[in-house]
LOLUMDO-326348 format. One record per residue (C-alpha): residue number from 1; x, y, z; residue in one letter. Coordinates in pm, whole numbers. Last residue first. Example, Ala and Ser with C-alpha at 12.3 -4.5 7.8 and 13.67 -1.06 7.14 Angstrom:
+-----+--------+--------+--------+---+
!   k !      u !      v !      w ! r !
+-----+--------+--------+--------+---+
!   2 !   1367 !   -106 !    714 ! S !
!   1 !   1230 !   -450 !    780 ! A !
+-----+--------+--------+--------+---+
//
This chain:
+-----+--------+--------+--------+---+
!   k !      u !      v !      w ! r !
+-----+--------+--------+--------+---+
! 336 !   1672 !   1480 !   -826 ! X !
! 335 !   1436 !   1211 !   -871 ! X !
! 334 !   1333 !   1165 !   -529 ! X !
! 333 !   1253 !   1522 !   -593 ! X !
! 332 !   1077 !   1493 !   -876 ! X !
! 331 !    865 !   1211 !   -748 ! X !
! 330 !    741 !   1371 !   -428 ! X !
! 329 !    690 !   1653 !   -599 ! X !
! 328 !    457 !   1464 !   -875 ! X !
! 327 !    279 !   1272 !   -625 ! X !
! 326 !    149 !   1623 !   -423 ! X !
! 325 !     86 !   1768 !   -706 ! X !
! 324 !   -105 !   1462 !   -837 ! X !
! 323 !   -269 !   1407 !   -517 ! X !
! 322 !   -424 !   1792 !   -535 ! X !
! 321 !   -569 !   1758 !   -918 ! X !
! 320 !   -768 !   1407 !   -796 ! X !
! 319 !   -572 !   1073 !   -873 ! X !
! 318 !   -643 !    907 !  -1197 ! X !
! 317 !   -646 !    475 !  -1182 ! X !
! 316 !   -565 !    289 !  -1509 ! X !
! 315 !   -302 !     94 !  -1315 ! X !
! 314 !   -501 !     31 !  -1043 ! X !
! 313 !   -744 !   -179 !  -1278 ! X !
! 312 !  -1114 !   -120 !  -1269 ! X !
! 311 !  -1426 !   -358 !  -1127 ! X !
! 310 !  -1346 !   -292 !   -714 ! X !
! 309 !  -1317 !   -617 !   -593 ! X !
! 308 !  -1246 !   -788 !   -916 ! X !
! 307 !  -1051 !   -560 !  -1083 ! X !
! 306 !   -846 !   -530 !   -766 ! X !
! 305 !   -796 !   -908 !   -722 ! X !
! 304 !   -667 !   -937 !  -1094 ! X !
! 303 !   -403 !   -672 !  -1001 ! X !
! 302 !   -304 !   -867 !   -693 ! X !
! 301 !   -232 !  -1164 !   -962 ! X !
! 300 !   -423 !  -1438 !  -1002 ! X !
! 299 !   -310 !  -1642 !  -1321 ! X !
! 298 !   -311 !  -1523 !  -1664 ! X !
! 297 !   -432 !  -1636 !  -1993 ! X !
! 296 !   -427 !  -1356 !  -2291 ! X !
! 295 !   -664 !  -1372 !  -2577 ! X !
! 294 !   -720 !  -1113 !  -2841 ! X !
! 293 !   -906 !  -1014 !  -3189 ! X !
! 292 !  -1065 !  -1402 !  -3229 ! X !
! 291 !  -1324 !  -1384 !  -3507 ! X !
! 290 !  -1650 !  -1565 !  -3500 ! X !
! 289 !  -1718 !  -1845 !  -3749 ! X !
! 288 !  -1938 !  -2002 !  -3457 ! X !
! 287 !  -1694 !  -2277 !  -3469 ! X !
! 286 !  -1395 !  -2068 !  -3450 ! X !
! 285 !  -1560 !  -1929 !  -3116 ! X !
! 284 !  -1632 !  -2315 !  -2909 ! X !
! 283 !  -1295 !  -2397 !  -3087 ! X !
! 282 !  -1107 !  -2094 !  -2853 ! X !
! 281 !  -1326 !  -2181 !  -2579 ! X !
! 280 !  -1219 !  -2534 !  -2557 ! X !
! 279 !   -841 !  -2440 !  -2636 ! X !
! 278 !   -818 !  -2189 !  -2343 ! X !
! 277 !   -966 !  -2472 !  -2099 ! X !
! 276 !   -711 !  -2675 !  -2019 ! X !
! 275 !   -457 !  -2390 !  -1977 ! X !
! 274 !   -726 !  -2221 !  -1762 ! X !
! 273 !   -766 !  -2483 !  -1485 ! X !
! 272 !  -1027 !  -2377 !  -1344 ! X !
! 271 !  -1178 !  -2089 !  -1516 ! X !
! 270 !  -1267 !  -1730 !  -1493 ! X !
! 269 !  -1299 !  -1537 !  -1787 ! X !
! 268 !  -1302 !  -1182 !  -1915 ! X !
! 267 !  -1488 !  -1126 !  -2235 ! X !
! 266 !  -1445 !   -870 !  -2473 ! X !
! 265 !  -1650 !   -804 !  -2809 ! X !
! 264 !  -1857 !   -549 !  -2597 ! X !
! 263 !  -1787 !   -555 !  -2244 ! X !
! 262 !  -1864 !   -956 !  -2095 ! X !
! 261 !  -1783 !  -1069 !  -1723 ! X !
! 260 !  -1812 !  -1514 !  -1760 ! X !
! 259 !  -1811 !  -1713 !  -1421 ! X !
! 258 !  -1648 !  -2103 !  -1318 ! X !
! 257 !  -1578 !  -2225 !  -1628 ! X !
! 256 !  -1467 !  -2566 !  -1520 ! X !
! 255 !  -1734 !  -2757 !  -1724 ! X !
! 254 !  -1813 !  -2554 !  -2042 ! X !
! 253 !  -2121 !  -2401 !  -2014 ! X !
! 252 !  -2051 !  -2035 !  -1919 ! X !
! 251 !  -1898 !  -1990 !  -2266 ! X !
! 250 !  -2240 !  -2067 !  -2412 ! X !
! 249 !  -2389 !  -1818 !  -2168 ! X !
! 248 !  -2128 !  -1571 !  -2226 ! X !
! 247 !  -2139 !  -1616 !  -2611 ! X !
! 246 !  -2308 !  -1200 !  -2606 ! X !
! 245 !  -2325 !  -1116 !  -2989 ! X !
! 244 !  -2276 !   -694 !  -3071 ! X !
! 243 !  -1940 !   -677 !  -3056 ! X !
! 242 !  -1844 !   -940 !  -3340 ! X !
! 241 !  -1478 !   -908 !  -3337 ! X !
! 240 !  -1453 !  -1160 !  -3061 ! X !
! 239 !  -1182 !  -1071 !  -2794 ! X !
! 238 !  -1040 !  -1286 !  -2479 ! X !
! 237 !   -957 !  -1273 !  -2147 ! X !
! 236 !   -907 !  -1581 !  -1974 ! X !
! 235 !   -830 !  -1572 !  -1576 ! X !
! 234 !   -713 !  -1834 !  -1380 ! X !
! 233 !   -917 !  -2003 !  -1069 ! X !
! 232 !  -1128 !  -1904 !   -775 ! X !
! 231 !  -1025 !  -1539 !   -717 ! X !
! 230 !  -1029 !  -1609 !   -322 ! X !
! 229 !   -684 !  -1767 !   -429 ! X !
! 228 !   -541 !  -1453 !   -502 ! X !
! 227 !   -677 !  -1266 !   -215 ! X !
! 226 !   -609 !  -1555 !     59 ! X !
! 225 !   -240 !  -1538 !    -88 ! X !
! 224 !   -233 !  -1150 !    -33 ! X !
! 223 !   -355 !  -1187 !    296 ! X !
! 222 !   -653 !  -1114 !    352 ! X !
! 221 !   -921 !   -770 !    313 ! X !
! 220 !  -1176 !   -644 !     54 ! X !
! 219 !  -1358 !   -357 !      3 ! X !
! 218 !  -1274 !   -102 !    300 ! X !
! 217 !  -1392 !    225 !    232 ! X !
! 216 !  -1246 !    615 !    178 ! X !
! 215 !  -1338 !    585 !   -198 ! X !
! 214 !  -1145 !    267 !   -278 ! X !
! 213 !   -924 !     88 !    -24 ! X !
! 212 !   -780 !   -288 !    -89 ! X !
! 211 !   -689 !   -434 !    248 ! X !
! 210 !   -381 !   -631 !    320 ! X !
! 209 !   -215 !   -865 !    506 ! X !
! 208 !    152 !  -1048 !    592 ! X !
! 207 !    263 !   -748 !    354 ! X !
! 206 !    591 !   -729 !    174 ! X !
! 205 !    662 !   -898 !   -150 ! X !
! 204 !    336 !   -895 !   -301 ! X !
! 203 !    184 !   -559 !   -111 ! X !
! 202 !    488 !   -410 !   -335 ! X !
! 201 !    403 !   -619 !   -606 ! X !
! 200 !     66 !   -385 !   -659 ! X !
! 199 !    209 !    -71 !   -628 ! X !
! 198 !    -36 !    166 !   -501 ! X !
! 197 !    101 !    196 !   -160 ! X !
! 196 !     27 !    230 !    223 ! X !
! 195 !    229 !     85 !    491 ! X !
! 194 !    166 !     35 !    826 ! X !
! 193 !    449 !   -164 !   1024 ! X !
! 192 !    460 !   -397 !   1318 ! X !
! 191 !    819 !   -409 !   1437 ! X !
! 190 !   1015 !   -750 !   1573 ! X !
! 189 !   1371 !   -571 !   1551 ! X !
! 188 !   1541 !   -774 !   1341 ! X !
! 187 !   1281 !   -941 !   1159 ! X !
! 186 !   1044 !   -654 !   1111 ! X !
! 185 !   1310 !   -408 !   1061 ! X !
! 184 !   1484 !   -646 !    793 ! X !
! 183 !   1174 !   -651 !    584 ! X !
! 182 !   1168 !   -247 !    598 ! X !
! 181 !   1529 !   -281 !    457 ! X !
! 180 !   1450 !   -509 !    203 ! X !
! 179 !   1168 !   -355 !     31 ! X !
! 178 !   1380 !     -4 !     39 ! X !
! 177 !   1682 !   -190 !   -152 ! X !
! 176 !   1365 !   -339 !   -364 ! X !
! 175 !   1244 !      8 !   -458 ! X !
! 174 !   1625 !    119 !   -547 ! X !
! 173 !   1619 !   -178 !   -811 ! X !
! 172 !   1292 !    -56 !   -958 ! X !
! 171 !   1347 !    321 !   -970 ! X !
! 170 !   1201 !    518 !   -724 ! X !
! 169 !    929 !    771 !   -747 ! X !
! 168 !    692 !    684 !   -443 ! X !
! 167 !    867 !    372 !   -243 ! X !
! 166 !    732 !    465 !    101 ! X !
! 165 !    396 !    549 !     -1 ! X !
! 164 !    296 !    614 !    342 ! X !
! 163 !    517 !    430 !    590 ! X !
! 162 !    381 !    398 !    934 ! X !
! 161 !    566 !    213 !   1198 ! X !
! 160 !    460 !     42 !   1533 ! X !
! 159 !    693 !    -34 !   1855 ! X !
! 158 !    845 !    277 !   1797 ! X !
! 157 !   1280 !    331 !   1912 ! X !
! 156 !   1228 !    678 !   1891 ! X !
! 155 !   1516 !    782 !   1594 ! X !
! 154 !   1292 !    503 !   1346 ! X !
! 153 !   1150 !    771 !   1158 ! X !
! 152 !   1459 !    914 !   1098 ! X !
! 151 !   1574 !    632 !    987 ! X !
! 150 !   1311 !    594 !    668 ! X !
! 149 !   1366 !    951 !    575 ! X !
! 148 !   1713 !    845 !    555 ! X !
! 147 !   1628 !    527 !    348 ! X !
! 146 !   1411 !    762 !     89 ! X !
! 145 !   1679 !   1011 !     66 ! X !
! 144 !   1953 !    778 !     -1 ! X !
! 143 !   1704 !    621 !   -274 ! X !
! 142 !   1617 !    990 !   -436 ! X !
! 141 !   1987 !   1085 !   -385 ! X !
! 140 !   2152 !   1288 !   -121 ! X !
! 139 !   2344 !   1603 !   -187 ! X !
! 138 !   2050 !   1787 !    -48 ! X !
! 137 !   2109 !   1595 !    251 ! X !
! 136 !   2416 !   1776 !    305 ! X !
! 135 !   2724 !   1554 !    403 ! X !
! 134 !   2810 !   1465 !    721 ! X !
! 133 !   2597 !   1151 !    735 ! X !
! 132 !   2738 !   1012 !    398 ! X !
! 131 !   2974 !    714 !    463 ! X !
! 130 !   2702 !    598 !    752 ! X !
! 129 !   2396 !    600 !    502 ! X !
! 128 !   2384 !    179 !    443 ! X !
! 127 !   2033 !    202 !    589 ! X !
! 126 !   2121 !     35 !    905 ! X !
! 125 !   2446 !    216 !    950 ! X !
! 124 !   2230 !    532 !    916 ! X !
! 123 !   2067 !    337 !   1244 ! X !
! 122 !   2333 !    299 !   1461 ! X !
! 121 !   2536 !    641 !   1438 ! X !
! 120 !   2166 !    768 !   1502 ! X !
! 119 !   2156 !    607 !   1838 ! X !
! 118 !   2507 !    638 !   1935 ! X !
! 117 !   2454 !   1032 !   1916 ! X !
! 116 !   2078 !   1019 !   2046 ! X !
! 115 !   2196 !    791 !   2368 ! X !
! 114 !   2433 !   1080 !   2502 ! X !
! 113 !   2212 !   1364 !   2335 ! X !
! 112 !   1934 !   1289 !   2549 ! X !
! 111 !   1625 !   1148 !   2388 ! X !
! 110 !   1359 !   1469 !   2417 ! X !
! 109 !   1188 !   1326 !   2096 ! X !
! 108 !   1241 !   1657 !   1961 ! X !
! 107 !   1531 !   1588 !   2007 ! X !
! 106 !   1604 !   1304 !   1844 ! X !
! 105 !   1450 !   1489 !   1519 ! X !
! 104 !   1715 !   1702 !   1567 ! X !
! 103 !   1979 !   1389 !   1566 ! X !
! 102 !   1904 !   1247 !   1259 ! X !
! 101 !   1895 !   1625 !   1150 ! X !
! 100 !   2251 !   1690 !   1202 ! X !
!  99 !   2392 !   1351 !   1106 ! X !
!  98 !   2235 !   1358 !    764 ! X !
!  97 !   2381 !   1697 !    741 ! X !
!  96 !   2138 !   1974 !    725 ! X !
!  95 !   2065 !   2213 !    425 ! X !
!  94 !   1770 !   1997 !    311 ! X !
!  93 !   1569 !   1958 !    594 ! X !
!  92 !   1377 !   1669 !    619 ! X !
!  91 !   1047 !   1630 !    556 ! X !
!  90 !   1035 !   1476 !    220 ! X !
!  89 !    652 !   1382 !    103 ! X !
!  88 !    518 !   1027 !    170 ! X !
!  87 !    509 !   1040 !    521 ! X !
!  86 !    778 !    800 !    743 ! X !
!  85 !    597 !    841 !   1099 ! X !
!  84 !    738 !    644 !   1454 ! X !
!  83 !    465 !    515 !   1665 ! X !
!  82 !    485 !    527 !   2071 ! X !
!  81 !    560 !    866 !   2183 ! X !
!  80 !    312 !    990 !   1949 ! X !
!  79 !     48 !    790 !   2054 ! X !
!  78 !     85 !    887 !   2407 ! X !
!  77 !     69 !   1240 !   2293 ! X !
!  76 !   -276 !   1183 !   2154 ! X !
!  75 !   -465 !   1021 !   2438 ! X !
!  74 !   -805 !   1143 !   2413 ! X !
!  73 !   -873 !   1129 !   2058 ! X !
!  72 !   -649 !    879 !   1933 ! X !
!  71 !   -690 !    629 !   2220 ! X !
!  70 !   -433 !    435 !   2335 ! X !
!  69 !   -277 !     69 !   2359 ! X !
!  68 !     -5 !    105 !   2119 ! X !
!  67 !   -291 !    250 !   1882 ! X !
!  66 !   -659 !    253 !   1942 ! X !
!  65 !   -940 !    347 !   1691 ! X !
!  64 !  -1219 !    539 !   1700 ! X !
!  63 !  -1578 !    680 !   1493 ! X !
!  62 !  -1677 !    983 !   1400 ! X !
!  61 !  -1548 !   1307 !   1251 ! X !
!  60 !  -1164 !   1153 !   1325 ! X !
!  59 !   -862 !   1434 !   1434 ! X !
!  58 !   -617 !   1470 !   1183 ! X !
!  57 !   -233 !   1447 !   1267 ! X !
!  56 !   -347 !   1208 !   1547 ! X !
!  55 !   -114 !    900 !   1374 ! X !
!  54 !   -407 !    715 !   1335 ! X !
!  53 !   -593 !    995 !   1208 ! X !
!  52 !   -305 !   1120 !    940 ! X !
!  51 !   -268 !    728 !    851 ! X !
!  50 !   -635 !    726 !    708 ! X !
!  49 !   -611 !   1014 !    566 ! X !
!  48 !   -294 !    897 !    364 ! X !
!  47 !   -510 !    568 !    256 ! X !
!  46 !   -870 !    739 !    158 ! X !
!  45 !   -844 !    631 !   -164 ! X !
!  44 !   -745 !    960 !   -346 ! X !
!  43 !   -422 !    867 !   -481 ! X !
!  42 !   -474 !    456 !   -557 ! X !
!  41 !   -546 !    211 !   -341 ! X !
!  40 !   -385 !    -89 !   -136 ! X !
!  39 !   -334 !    -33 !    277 ! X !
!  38 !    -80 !   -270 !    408 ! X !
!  37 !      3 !   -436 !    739 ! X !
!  36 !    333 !   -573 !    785 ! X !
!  35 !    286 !   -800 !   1091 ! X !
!  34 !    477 !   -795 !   1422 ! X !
!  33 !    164 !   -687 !   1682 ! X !
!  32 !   -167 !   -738 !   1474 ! X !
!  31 !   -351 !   -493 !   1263 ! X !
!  30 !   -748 !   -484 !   1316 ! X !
!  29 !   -993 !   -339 !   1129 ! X !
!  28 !  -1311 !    -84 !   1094 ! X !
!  27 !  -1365 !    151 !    845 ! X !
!  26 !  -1661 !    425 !    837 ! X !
!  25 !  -1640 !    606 !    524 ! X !
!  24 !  -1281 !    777 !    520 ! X !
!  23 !  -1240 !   1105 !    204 ! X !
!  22 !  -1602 !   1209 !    260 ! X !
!  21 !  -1618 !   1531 !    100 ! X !
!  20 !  -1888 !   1696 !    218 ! X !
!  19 !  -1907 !   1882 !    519 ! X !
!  18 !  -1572 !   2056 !    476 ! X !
!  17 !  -1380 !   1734 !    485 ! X !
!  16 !  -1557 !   1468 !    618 ! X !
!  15 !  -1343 !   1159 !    797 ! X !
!  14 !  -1524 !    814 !    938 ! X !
!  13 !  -1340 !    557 !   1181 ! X !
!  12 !  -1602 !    318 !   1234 ! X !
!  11 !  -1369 !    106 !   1457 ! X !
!  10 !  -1004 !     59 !   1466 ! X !
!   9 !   -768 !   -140 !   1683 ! X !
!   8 !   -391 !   -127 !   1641 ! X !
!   7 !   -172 !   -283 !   1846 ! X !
!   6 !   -420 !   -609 !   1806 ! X !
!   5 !   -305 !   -946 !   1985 ! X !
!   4 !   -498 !   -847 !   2274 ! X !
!   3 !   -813 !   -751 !   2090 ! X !
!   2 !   -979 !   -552 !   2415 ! X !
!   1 !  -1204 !   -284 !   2204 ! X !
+-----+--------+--------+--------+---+
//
């Protein structure tokens, strides 16, 4: 692999657990120096696995993949050094101040406490924490919490940073404090960053690229405005009461309709032009003396770019037992 403009490189990357459960299938992809990179899916996917091997937490069952320049398997330490780590559960410890563990984690780091100090002064300024670093984290909120989880990470100075699930739990006006300071460390401080999520306007407002994950592979990947466009047009979705007629190739011959899904009575639509075309399909229906139960027009949307890459909608998505534990502390304690 010799991508120059890649920091991270990855090929066939492949994860078994115990023989069998196959939770990566054999990835490959490229993120590029200074670009939010994000990973779409829902619990399950493959995403936090994913992020466990680049980050040399879990060690690959085939396949590689470079980071900052080095290999995960053979040079694991160098990795570390380079990346800074925001997981989607709390690590921090709860009976430190801010302050206190900023500056643990610094050390660990081996930074000397002459630069850590300044260092961490620095960055809870950056995430509007400096009023509370002597207080107990516990005291902190589920949005302090989140942005001082997000400076630790940062303690190393990394040239690459992974957030997994970064906005888990939080309300929708704390989410988009979070959106803005991750935007700010990629202007500021010109920082590639891997972030995983299952919100869909998260990847909206944030990533330069993304790739939708479903069972541990790779299904589609762009940037989100290659993704919506890709989708060819707007999308008509409409009811008949009479379940058991198929219109689709009747539908399928009005100019501009560019492809016709049917389920039952329901019929998702994609068209050119769909305001144009609502009216033609609604008279092509009353004509038939069929019955209209629904219609909705909408234009691409990252949630129309799931159901068509993977045929379901993220939102109706059910994590395995363990990812619902695991979501379900994370949430209750950003909560708190």
């Amino acid at each position: 692999m010799a991508n120059k403009n890649a920091i991270i490189e990855v090929k066939n990357l492949t994860k078994v657990f115990d023989n069998k459960v196959k939770a990566v299938d054999d990835i490959s992809f490229n993120i590029n120096y200074g670009e939010i990179f994000g990973f779409l899916g829902p619990n399950g996917a493959g995403k936090s696995t994913t992020i466990n091997m680049l980050t040399t937490l879990f060690p690959p069952t085939s396949g590689t993949a470079m980071v900052c320049g080095y290999n995960i398997s053979k040079e694991p330490m160098e990795v570390r050094k380079s990346i800074g780590t925001v997981p989607q559960d709390y690590t921090s410890d709860s009976d430190m101040t801010g302050q206190e563990y900023i500056i643990f984690c610094a050390d660990l780091y081996g930074i000397p406490r002459n630069i850590a100090v300044p260092r961490a002064a620095e960055l809870l300024k950056l995430v509007s924490l400096q009023d509370v670093a002597k207080n107990k984290i516990d005291s902190y909120s589920g949005g302090m919490r989140r942005r001082f989880e997000l400076a630790c990470g940062l303690i190393n100075r990394p040239k690459l940073l992974f957030l997994d699930e970064p906005t888990l739990g939080l309300d929708v006006q704390t989410r988009t404090a979070v959106w803005s300071y991750i935007t700010k460390l990629k202007k500021e401080y010109s920082m590639t960053i891997f972030l995983t999520t299952h919100y869909l306007e998260e990847v909206d407002a944030l990533c330069d690229r993304v790739a939708i994950i479903d069972h541990g592979k790779i299904v589609k990947m762009g940037t989100p405005k290659e993704l919506k466009a890709g989708l060819g047009g707007d999308i008509i979705e409409i009811g008949i009461k009479e379940t058991s007629i198929n219109i689709s190739d009747r539908i399928l011959k009005i100019k501009n309709v560019k492809d016709v899904k049917r389920s039952g009575g329901e019929y998702r639509i994609k068209a050119k032009n769909g305001e144009e075309l609502a009216p033609k399909i609604i008279d092509l229906i009353l004509k038939n003396k069929y019955h209209i139960t629904k219609i909705f027009l909408t234009k691409p949307t990252m949630d129309e770019v799931y159901l068509e890459y993977t045929g379901k909608s993220i939102r109706n998505e059910q994590s395995d037992k363990d990812a619902q534990f695991r979501q379900l502390h994370t949430i209750r304690t950003a909560r708190m």
